[in-house]
C-alpha positions as CSV (number, residue, x, y, z in Angstrom):
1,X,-15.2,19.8,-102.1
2,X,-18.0,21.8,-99.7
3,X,-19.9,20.0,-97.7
4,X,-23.2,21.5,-97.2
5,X,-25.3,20.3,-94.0
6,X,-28.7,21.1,-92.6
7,X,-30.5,19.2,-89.7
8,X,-34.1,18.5,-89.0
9,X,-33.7,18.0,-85.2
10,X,-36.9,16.2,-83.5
11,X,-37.3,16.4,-79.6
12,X,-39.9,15.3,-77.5
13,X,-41.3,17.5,-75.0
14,X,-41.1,14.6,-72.5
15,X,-41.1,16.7,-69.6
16,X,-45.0,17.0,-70.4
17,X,-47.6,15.2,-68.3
18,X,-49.9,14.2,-71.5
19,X,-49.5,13.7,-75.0
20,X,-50.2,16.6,-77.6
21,X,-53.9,16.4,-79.0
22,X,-55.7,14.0,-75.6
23,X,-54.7,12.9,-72.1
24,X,-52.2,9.8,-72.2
25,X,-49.4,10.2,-70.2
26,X,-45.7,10.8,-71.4
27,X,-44.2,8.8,-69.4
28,X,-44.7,5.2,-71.8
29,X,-40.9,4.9,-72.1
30,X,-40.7,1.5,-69.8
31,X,-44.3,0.3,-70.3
32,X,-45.2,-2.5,-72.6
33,X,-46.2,-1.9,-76.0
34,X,-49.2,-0.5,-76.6
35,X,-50.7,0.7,-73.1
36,X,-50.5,4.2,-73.5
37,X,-52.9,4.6,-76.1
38,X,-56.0,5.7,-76.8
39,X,-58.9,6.3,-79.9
40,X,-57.0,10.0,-80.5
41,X,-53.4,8.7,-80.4
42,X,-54.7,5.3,-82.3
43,X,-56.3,7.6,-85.4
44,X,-60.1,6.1,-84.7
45,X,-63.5,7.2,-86.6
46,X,-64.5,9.9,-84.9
47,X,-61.7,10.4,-82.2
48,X,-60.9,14.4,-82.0
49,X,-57.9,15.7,-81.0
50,X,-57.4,18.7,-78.1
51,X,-54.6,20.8,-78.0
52,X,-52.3,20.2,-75.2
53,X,-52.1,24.4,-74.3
54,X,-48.9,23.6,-71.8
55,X,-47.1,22.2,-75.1
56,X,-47.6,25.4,-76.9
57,X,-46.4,27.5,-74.1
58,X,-43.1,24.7,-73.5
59,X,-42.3,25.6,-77.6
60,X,-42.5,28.9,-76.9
61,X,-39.9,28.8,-74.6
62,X,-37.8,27.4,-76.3
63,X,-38.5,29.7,-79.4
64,X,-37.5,32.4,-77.0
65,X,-34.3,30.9,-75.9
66,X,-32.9,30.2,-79.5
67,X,-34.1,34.3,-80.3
68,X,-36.4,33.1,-82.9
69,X,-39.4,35.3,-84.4
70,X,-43.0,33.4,-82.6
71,X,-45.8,33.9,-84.6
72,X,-48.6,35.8,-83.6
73,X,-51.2,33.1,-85.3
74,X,-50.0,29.3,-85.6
75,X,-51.8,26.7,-87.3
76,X,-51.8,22.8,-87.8
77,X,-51.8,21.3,-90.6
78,X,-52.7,17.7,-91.8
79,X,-49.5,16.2,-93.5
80,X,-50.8,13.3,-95.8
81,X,-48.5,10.2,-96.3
82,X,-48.6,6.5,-95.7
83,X,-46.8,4.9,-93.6
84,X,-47.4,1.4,-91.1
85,X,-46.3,3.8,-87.9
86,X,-48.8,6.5,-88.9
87,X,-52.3,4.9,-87.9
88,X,-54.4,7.9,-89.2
89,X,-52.2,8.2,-92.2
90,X,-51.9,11.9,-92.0
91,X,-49.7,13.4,-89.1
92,X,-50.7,16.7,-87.7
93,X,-47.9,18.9,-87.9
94,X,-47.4,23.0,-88.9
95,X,-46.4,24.1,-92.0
96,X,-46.8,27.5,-93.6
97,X,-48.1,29.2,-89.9
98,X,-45.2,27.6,-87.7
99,X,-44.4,28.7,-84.1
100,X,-41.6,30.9,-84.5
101,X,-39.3,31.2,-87.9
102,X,-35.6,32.4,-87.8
103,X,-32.9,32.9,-84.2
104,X,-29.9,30.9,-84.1
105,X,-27.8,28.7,-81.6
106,X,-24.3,30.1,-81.3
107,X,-21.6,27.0,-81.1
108,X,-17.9,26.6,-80.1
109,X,-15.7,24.5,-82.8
110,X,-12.1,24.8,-83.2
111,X,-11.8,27.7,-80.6
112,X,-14.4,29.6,-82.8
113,X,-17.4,31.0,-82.1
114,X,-20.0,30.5,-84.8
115,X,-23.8,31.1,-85.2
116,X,-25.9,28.5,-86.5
117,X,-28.9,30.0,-87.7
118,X,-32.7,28.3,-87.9
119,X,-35.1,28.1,-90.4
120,X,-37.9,26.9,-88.7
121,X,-39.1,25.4,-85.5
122,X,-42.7,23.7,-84.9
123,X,-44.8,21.7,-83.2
124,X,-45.6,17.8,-84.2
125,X,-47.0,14.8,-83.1
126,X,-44.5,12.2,-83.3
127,X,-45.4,9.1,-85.2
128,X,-45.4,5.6,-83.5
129,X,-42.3,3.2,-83.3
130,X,-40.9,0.0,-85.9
131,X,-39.3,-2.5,-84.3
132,X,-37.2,-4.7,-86.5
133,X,-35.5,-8.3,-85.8
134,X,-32.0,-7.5,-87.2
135,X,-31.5,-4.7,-89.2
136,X,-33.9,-2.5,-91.1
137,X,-31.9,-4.0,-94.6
138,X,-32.3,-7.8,-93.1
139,X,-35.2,-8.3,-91.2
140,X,-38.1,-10.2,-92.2
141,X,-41.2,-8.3,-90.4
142,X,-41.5,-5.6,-88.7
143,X,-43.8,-5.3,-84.5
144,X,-45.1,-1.6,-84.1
145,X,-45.7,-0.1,-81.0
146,X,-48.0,3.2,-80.7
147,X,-47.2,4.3,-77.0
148,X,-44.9,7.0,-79.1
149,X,-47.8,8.2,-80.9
150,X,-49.2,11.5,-80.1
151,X,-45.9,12.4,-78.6
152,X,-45.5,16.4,-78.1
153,X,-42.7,16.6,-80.9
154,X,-40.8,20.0,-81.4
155,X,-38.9,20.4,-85.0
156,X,-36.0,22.6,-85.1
157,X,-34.6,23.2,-88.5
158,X,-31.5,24.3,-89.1
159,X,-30.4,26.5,-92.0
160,X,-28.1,24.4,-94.9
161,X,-24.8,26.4,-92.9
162,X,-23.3,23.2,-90.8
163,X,-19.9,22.5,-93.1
164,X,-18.4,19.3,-91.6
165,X,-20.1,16.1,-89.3
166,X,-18.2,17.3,-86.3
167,X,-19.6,20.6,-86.0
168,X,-22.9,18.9,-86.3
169,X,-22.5,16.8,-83.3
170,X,-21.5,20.5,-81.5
171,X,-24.7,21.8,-82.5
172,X,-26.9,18.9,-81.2
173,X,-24.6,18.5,-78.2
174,X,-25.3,22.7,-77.0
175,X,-29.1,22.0,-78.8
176,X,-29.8,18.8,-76.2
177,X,-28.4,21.3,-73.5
178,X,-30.2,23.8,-73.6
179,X,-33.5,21.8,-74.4
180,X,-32.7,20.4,-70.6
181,X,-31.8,23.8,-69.6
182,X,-35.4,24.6,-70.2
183,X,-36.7,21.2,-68.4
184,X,-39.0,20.5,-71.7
185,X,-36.5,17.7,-72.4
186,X,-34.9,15.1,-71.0
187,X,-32.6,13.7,-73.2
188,X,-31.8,10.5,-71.7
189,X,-35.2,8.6,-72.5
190,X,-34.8,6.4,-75.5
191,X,-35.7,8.1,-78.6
192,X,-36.3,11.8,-77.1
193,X,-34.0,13.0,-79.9
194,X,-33.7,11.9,-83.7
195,X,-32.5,13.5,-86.4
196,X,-32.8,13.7,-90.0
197,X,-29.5,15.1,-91.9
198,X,-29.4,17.0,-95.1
199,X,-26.3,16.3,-97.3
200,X,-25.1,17.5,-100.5
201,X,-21.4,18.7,-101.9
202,X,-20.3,21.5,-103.8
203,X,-23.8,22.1,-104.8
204,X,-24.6,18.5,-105.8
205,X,-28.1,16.6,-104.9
206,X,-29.1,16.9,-101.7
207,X,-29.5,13.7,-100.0
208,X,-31.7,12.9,-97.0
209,X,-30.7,10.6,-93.9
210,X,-33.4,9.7,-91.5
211,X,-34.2,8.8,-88.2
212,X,-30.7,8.9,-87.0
213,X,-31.0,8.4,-83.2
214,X,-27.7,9.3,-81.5
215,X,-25.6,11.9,-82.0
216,X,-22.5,9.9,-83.0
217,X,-24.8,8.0,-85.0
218,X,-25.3,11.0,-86.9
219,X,-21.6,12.4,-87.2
220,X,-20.7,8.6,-88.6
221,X,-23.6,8.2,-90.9
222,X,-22.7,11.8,-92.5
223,X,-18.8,11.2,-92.4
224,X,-20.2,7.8,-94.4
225,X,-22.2,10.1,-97.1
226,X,-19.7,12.4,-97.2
227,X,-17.2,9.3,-98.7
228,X,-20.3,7.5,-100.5
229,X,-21.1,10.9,-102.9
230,X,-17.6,11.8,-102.9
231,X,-16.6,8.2,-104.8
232,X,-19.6,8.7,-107.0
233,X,-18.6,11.8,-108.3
234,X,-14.9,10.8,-108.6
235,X,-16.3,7.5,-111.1
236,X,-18.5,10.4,-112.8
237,X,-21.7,9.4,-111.4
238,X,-24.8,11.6,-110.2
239,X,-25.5,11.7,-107.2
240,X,-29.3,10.9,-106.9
241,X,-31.6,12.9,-104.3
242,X,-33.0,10.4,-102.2
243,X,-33.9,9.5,-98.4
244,X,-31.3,6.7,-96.6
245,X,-31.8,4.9,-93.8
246,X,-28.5,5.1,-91.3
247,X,-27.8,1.0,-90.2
248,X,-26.4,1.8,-87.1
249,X,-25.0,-2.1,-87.0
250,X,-23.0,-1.6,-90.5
251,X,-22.1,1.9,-90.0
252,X,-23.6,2.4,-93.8
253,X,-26.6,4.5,-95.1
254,X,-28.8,2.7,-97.4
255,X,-31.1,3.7,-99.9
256,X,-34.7,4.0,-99.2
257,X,-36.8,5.7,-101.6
258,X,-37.1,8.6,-104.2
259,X,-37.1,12.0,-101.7
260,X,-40.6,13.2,-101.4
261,X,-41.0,16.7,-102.6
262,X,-43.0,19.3,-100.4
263,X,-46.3,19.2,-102.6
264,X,-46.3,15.0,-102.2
265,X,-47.6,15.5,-98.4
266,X,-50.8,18.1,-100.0
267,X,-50.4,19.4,-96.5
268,X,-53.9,21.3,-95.7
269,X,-55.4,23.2,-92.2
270,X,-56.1,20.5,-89.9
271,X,-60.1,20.8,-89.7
272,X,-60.6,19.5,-86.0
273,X,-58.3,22.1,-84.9
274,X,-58.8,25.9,-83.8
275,X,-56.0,28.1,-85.1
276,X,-54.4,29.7,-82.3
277,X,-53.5,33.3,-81.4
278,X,-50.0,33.2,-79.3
279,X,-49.9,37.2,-78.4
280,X,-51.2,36.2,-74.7
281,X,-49.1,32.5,-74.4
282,X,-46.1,34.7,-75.2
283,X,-46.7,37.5,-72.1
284,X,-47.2,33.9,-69.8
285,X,-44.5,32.6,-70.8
286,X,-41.7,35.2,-71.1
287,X,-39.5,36.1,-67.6
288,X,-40.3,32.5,-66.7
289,X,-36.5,31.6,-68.8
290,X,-34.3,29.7,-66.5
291,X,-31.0,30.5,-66.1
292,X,-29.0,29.5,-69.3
293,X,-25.9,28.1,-69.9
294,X,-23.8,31.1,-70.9
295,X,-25.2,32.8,-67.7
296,X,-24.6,29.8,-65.5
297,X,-20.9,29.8,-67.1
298,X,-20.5,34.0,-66.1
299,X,-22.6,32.9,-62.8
300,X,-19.7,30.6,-61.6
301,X,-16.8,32.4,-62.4
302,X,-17.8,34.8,-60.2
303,X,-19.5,33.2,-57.2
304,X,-17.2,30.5,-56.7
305,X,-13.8,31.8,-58.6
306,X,-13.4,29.1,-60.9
307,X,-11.4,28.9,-64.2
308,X,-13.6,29.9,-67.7
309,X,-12.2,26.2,-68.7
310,X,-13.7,24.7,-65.5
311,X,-17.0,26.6,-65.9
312,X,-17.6,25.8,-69.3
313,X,-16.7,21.9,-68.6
314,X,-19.3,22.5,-65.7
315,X,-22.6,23.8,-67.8
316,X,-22.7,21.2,-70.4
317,X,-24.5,19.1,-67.5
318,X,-27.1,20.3,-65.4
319,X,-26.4,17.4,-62.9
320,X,-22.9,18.1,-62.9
321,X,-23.2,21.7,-61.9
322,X,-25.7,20.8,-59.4
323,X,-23.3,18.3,-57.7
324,X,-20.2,21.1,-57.8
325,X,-22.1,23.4,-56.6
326,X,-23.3,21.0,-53.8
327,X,-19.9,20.2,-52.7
328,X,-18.7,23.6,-53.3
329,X,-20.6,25.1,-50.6
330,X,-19.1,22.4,-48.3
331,X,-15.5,22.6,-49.1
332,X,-13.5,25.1,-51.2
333,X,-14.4,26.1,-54.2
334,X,-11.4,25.9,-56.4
335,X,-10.6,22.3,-54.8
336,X,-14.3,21.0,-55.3
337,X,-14.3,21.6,-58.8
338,X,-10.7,19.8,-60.1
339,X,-12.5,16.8,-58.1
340,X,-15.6,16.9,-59.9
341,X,-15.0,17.3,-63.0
342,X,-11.1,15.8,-63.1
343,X,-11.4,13.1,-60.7
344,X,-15.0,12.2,-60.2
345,X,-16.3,13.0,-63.8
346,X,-13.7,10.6,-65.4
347,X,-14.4,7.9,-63.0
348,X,-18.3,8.2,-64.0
349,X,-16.9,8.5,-68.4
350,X,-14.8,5.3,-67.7
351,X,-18.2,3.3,-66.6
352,X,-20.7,5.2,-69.0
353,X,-22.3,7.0,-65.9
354,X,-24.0,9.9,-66.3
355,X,-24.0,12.6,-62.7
356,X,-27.6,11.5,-62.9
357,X,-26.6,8.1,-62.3
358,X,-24.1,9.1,-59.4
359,X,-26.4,11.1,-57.4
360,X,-28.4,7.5,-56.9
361,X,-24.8,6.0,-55.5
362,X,-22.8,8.9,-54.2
363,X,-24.1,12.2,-53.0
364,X,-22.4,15.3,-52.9
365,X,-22.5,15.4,-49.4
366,X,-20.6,12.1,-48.7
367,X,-18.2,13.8,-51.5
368,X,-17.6,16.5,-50.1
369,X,-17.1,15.0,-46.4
370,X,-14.7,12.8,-48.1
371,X,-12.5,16.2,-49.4
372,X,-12.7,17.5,-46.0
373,X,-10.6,14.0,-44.9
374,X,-8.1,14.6,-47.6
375,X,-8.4,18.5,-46.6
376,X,-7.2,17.8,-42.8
377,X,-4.1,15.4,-44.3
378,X,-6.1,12.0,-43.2
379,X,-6.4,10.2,-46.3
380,X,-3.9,11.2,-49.5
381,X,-5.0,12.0,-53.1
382,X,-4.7,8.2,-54.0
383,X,-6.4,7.2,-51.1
384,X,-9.5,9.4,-52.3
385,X,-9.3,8.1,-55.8
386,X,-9.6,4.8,-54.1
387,X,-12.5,5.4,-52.2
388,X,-14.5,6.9,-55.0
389,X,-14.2,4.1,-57.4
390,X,-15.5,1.3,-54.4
391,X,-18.1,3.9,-53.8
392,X,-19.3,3.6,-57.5
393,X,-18.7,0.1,-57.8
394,X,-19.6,-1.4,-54.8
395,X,-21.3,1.3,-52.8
396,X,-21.1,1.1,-48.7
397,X,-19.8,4.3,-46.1
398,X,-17.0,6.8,-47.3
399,X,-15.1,5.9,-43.6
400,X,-16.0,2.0,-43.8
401,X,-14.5,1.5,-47.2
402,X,-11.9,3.5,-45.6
403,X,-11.2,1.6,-42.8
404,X,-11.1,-1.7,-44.3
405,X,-8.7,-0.8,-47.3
406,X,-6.3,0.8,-44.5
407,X,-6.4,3.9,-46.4
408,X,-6.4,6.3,-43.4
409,X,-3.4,8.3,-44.5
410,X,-0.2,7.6,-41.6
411,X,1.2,11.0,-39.6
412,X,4.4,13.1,-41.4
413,X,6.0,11.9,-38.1
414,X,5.7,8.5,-38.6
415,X,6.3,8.6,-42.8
416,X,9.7,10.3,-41.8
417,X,10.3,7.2,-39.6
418,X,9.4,5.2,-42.3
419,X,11.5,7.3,-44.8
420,X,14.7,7.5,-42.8
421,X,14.3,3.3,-42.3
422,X,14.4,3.6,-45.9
423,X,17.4,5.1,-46.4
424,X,19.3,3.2,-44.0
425,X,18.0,0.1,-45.7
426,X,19.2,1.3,-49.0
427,X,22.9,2.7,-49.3
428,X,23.2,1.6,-52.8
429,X,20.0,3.4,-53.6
430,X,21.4,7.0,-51.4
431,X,24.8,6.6,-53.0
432,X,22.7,6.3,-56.7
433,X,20.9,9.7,-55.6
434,X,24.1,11.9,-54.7
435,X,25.8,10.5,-57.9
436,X,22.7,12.9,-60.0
437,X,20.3,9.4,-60.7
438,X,16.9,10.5,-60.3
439,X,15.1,7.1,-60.5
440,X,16.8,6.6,-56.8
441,X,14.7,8.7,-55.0
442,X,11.7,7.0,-57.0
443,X,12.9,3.6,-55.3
444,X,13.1,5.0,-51.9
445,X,9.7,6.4,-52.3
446,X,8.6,3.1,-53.1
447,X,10.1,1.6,-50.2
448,X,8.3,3.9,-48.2
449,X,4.9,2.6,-50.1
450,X,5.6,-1.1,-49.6
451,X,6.3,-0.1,-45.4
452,X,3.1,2.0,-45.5
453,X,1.0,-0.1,-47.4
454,X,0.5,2.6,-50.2
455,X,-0.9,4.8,-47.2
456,X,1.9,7.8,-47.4
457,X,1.8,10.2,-50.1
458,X,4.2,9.7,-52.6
459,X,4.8,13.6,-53.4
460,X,5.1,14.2,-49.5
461,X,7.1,11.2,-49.3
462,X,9.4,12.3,-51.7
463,X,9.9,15.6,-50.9
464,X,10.8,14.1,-46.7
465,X,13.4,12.0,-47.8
466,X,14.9,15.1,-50.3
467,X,15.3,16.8,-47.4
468,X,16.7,14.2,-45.3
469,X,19.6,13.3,-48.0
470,X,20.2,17.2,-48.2
């Protein structure tokens, strides 16, 4: 059976200093509920909305980026609907005069490039924010904070052409990217990005899936919808079109209501607002593109001779690449980067760190100092991987956590001592090794640990006493 997919993606312009339509800061993420409001956000009598012209030009940009066609007149539009987290109970959003229509955000999935193409993207305020005790399906009442209302909200719609759950992660994945990319976006804030999922098979009822805010949130709730419609249909039942609500705690959609058809919002101009000409916004705002990813992936191939797999690895996070290319004009290159992203990047995956969180605990400076030690033979590969994960868990100096683990890597000259004591204490272990049994020399090279304290490196060590035996 097809599986036909097509995503709503909403994503705050958070990087903006005020809201869209008056002046209340962005930044409301850690206040407490409802102190960044105002009589515009909070839908009062007479309260009239401005528009915020830096959010404009921000949508623009990213219009550009994703090669979509930017109106030359845009207009908003009063979308009519009721609803406990909408306090004017009409949200201004666009609808027939949208920012830009069409472009396309080109993906990687099974070693394939492939084009997803847009419908749509416009400009939104974002409503305000439910809070449930429990789940949405168990809880009694419902607290509602407005410091989300008024929210700059950009709405990219996707064309029905996403065929599985797993290439719709890879879109939002490269879509979050190059959002940040464009600093309009940053995607760790709680609720920067939520998306509603479109859903039928082989041509069936489309079925609607909202507010899904993570993106494997949204790959299990559609692998879930996927199975839920396929049973139906194999036990000869219609699938209904309706909106579901993804419970993140069961892993399960559930049903919320009939879906609304287009004509149920009687969307009309918004009459407090101007309609606005984007010819001159668009001559602002173009040239001022930062470098994107496919650039910055050419961009360090060349300039620092990495692999295409290490370069690729290396755009999918800004802080990432900042911290490589930090270290990388310290150190080498082509040793900084199997560090990073090997070593230092799996460290940070194993504790749910993000780069952003190990700039705050370990610089790229202190990183790279640390290579140069391993560089000039004075601490070994395991003593560096050692070092690194007291750094992130406990913090303190790269040479004092050095020090007092004993991790100062010992002099060839004094591992060979070590290794030839070794052998001596070992015939058994020597005559093992000339009879062909590899796992011989592994003991010796563990003797070698034990009289070293873990302080010689074991590839060294082994290859000293190979020689040795002959």
């Amino acid at each position: 059976m097809d599986v036909i997919i097509g995503l709503e993606v909403h994503a705050q312009m958070n990087k903006l200093k005020s809201k869209l339509f008056c002046s209340c800061p962005t930044s409301y993420h850690k206040s407490p509920p409802n102190t960044h409001v105002c009589p515009v956000c909070l839908g009062m009598p007479g309260a009239m909305p401005v528009v915020n012209r830096e959010a404009i030009k921000a949508g623009i940009k990213v219009a550009l980026a994703m090669n979509a066609k930017i109106l030359p007149m845009i207009v908003f539009d009063r979308k009519n609907y009721f609803y406990p987290d909408l306090p004017k109970n009409f949200q201004i959003s666009q609808y027939d005069h949208p920012l830009a229509v069409g472009g396309y955000v080109t993906i990687e999935s099974d070693g394939k490039e492939k084009k997803i193409t847009l419908k749509r993207i416009h400009i939104e305020e974002d409503p305000g924010k439910l809070s449930y005790k429990g789940s949405i399906t168990t809880a009694s009442y419902s607290l509602i904070d407005y410091n989300r209302s008024g929210m700059p909200l950009l709405e990219i719609v996707t064309e029905p052409v996403i065929s599985s759950p797993k290439e719709a992660r890879i879109f939002l994945n490269k879509l979050r990217m190059v959002l940040e990319y464009l600093d309009v976006f940053d995607g760790e804030l709680e609720g920067a990005m939520r998306v509603d999922a479109n859903i039928s098979i082989a041509g069936g009822a489309r079925v609607e899936i909202k507010n899904i805010s993570s993106f494997k949130g949204v790959e299990k709730a559609l692998n879930y919808e996927i199975l839920r419609q396929k049973n139906l249909i194999k036990r000869g039942k219609a699938v209904v079109r309706e909106t579901r609500h993804f419970d993140e705690s069961q892993e399960i959609t559930v049903s919320l209501r009939s879906k609304e058809e287009e004509q149920d919002y009687r969307y009309f101009p918004e009459p407090d607002l101007p309609v606005i000409y984007t010819v001159e916004l668009v001559k602002e705002v173009e040239g001022t593109l930062p470098e994107m990813p496919e650039e910055k992936r050419e961009r360090l191939k060349r300039e620092y001779g990495i692999s295409d797999n290490y370069a690729k690895v290396l755009i999918l996070d800004l802080k990432m690449t900042e911290f490589f290319e930090k270290v990388a004009k310290i150190v080498d290159p082509k040793l900084a980067v199997t560090w990073v992203v090997d070593v230092l990047r799996g460290e940070l995956n194993y504790r749910d760190w993000t780069f952003y969180d190990c700039f705050k605990v370990l610089s790229p400076e202190e990183f790279a100092n640390l290579l140069k030690l391993f560089i000039e033979e004075r601490i070994t590969e395991k003593g560096v991987v050692e070092v690194i994960r007291t750094k992130l868990d406990k913090g303190g100096g790269i040479e004092e956590i050095i020090a007092e683990k004993g991790l100062f890597a010992i002099p060839k000259s004094e591992i060979e001592k070590f290794c030839k004591e070794a052998i001596e204490e070992n015939p058994k272990a020597v005559q093992d090794y000339y009879s062909g049994k590899k796992q011989a020399l592994n003991f010796l090279v563990g003797q070698v640990m034990k009289k070293t304290r873990g302080r010689a490196d074991p590839e060294e060590t082994a290859k000293i006493i190979a020689r040795i035996l002959g």
